[in-house]
C-alpha positions as CSV (number, residue, x, y, z in Angstrom):
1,X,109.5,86.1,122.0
2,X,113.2,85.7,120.4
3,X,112.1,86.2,117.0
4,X,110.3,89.2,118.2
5,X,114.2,90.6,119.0
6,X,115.3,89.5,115.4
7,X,112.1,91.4,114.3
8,X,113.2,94.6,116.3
9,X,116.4,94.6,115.4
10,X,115.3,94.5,111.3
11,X,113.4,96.8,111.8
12,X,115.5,99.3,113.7
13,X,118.5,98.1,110.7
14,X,116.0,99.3,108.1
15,X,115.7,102.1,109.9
16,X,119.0,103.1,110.3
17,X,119.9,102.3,106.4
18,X,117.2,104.5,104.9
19,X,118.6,107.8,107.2
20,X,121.2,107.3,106.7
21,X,120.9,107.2,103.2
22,X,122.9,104.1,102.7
23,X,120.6,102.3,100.4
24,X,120.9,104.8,97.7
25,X,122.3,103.8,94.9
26,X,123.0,107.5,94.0
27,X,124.9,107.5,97.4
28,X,126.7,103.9,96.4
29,X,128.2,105.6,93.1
30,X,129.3,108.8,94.6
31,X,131.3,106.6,97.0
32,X,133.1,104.2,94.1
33,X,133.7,107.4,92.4
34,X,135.7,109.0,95.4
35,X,133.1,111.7,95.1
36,X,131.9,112.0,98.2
37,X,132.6,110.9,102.0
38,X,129.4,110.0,103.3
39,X,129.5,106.6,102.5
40,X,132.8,105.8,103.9
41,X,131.9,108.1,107.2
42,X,129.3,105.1,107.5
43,X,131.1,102.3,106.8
44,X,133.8,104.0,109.3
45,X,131.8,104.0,111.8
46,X,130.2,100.5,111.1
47,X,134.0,99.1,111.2
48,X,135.1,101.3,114.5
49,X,131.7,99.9,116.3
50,X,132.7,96.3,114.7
51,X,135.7,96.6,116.5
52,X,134.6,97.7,119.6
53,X,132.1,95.0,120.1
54,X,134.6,92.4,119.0
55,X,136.7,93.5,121.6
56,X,134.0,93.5,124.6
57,X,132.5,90.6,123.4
58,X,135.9,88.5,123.7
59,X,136.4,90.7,127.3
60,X,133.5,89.8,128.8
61,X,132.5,86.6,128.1
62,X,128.9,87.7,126.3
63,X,126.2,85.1,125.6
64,X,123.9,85.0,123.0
65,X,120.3,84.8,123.3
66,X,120.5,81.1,123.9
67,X,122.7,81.4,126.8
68,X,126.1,79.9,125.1
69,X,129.0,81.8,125.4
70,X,130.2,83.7,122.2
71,X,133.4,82.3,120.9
72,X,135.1,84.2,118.7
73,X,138.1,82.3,117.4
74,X,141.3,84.1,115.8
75,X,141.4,83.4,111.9
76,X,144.9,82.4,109.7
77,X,146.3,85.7,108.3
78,X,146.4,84.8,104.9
79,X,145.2,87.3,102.4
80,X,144.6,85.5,98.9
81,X,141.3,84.4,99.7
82,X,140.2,87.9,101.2
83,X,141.7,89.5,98.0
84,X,139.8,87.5,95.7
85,X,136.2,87.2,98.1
86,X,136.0,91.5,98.6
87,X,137.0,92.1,94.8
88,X,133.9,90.0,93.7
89,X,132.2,91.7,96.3
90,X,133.0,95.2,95.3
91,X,132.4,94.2,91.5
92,X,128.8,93.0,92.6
93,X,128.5,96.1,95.0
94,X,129.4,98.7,92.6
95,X,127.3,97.0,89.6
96,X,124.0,96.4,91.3
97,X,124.3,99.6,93.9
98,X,123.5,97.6,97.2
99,X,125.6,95.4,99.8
100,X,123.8,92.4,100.9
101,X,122.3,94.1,104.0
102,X,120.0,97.0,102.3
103,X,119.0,94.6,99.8
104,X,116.5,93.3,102.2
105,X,115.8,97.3,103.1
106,X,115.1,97.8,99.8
107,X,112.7,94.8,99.1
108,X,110.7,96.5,102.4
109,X,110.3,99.5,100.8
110,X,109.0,97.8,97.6
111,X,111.8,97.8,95.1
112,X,110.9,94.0,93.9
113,X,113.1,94.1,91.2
114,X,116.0,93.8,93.8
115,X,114.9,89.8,94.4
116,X,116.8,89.3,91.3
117,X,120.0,89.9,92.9
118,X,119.1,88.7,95.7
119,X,118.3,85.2,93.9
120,X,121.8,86.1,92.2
121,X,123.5,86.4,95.5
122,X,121.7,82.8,96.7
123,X,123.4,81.5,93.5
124,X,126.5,82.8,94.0
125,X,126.5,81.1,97.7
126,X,125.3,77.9,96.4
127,X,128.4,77.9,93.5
128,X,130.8,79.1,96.5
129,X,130.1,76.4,98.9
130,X,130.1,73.8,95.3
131,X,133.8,75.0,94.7
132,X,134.7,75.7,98.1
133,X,137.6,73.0,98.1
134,X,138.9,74.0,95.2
135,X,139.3,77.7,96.2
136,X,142.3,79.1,98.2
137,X,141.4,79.5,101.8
């Protein structure tokens, strides 16, 4: 019955991604080439919701689906490794046209070829958490 939520909640995310027209790569260009606002009215939004959540979630003492208590601790405010981490993520953003969440969208509606990246990204995980003690954090 959990995984039935997780399923929901895909579904409803796939959903939401393809209306909006957040997994098109036509869309994704526009937006690196400051040609249009839709994309940033979405991520907007997805921040301002972010936020709200965060904050309720750390008011009201939320539990997760097993019952725990969510625990959201406060992080060091340094910014080198956040520099570094969203400029690779923006590189691989603006070269393959999708963020890590409408990948999976777009493997659903049958665009196989995007299991490359997504291999890619798994890659890129694995070398990050190789390196990870070498990297500034």
């Amino acid at each position: 019955m959990k995984l039935l939520k997780f399923l929901l909640v895909g579904i409803l995310f796939g959903i939401v991604m393809t209306k909006s027209e957040a997994i098109s790569w036509f869309r994704i260009q526009e937006m690196f080439r400051f040609q249009s606002f839709h994309m940033y009215g979405i991520i907007g939004v997805a921040v301002v919701m972010g936020a709200l959540l965060h904050f309720l979630i750390k008011k009201y003492d939320v539990k997760n689906i097993f019952g725990d208590v969510i625990q959201i601790k406060d992080k060091p405010k340094t910014y080198k490794a956040s520099f570094f981490g969203g400029t690779i993520f923006g590189l691989g953003w603006a070269m393959t046209g999708a963020c890590p969440g409408p990948l999976y969208v777009l493997v659903g509606h049958g665009y196989l070829i995007i299991l490359i990246i997504i291999m890619s990204a798994l890659v890129g995980t694995f070398v990050y958490g190789a390196l990870k003690s070498k990297l500034p954090h």
